[in-house]
C-alpha positions as CSV (number, residue, x, y, z in Angstrom):
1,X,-6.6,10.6,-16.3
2,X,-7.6,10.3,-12.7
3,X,-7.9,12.9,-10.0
4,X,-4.5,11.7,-8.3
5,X,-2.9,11.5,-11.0
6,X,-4.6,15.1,-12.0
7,X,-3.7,16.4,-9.1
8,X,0.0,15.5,-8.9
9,X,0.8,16.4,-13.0
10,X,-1.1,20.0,-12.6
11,X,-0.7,21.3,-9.1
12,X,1.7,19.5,-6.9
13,X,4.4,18.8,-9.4
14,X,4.6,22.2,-10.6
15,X,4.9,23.6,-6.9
16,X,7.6,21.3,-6.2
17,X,9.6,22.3,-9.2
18,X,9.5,25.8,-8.4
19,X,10.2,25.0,-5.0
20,X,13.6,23.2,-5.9
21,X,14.4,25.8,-8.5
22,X,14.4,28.5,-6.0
23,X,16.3,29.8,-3.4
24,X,14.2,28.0,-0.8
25,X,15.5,24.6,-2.0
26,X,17.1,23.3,0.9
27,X,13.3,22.8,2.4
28,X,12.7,19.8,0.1
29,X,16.2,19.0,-2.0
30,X,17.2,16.4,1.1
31,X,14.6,14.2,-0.9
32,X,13.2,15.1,-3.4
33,X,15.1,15.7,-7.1
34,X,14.1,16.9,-10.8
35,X,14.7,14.1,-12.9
36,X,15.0,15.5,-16.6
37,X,14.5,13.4,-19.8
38,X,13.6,13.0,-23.1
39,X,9.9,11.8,-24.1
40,X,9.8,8.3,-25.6
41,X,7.1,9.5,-28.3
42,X,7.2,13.5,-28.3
43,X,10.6,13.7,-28.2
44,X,10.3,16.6,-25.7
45,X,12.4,17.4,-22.6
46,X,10.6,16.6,-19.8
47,X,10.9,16.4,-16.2
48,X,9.3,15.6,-12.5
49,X,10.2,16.0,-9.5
50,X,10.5,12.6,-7.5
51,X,11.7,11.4,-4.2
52,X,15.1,10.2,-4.5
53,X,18.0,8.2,-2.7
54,X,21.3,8.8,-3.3
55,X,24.5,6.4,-2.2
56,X,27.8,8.0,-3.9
57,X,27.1,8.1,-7.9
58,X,23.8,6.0,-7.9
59,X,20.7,7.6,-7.4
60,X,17.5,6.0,-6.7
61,X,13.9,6.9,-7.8
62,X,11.0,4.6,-6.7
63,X,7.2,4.9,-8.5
64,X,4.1,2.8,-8.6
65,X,2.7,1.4,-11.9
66,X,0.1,3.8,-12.1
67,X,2.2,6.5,-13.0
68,X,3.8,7.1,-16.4
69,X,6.8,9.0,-16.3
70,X,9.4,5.8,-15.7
71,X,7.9,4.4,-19.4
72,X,10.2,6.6,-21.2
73,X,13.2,4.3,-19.6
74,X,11.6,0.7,-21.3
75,X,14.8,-0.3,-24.0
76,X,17.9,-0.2,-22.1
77,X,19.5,3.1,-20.6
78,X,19.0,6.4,-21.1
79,X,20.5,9.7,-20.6
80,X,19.2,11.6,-18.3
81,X,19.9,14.5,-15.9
82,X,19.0,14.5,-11.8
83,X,19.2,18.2,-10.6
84,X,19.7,17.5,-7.0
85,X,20.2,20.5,-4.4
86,X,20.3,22.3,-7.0
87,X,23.1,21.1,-9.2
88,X,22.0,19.0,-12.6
89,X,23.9,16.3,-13.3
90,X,24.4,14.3,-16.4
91,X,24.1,10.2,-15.8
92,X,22.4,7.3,-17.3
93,X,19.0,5.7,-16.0
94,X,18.5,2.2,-15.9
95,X,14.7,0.7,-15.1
96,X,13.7,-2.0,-13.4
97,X,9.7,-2.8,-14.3
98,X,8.5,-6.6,-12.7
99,X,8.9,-8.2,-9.6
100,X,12.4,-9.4,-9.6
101,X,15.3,-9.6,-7.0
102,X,16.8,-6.8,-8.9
103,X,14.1,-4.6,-8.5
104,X,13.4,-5.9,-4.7
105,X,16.9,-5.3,-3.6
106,X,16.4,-1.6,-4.8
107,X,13.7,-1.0,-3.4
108,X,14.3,-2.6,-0.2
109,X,17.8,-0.1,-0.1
110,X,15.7,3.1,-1.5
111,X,12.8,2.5,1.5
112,X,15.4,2.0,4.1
113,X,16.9,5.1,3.9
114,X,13.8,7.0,2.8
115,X,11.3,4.8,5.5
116,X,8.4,7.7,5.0
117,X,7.5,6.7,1.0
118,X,6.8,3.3,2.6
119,X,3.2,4.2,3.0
120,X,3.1,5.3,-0.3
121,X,3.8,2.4,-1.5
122,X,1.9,0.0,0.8
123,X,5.3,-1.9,1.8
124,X,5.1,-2.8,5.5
125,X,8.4,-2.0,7.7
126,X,9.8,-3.7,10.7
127,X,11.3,-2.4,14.2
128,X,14.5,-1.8,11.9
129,X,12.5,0.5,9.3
130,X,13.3,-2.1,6.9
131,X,10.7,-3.8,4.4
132,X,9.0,-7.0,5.6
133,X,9.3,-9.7,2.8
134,X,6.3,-10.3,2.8
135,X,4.8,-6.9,2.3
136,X,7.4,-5.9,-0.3
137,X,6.1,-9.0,-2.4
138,X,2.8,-7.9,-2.9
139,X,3.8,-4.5,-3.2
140,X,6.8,-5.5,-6.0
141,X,4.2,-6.7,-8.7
142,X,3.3,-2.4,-9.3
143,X,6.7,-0.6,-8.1
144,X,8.9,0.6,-10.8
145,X,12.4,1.3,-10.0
146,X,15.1,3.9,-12.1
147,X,18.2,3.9,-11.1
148,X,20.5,6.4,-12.2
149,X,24.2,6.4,-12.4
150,X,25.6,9.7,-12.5
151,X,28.9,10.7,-14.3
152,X,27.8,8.2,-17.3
153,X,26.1,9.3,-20.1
């Protein structure tokens, strides 16, 4: 395990969590959710919070290959709950793993109207805050999308 990663599964994760499960929520529920799920392996419940975008019943969570959580969606959908401003709701996570137009339309929607995870993800924007094709390419080889449609499971 490296240090970012470290540092994201031990200390900033857990903050955020009990951020979003308290009272204060409102500071961080605009974007960021508690995705809640079953371990491929384990068989545990699990969770992590995660910057999300939301249009109607599909919510959108973005990662990089070098995290691990989004492996538990490889096989087809999966039930899963999103608690978002602090209602959990039940829905069905689909992942999108490769470059593909699938997975560039997705993210090219989720970094639109979230513009500040751009930098995360080394994608490039234009004057319109929108990804420059050329950017999101290289980046699409390591981004990972879930997208999670609520209402369905």
């Amino acid at each position: 395990m490296n240090i970012g990663h470290a540092f994201y599964r031990y200390l900033l994760n857990p903050v955020a969590r009990c951020l979003l499960r308290s009272p204060l929520h409102g500071i961080a529920s605009k974007n960021i959710a508690i995705l809640h799920f079953t371990g491929r392996k384990s068989g545990r419940a699990l969770d992590t919070p995660l910057s999300y975008t939301r249009d109607g019943d599909l919510v959108r969570l973005l990662s990089s290959t070098n995290t691990s959580w989004w492996k538990n969606f490889r096989g087809g959908e999966k039930p899963v709950e999103v608690e978002i401003d602090g209602e959990r709701m039940a829905g069905t996570a689909t992942l999108y793993e490769g470059d593909s137009p699938d997975l560039r339309a997705g993210v090219t929607t989720f970094l639109t109207a979230l513009p500040r995870d751009a930098v995360v993800y080394g994608v490039k924007l234009d004057g319109d805050r929108k990804p420059v094709a050329a950017s999101l390419a290289e980046a699409a080889p390591r981004l990972v999308l879930v997208e999670v449609l609520l209402g369905k499971s």
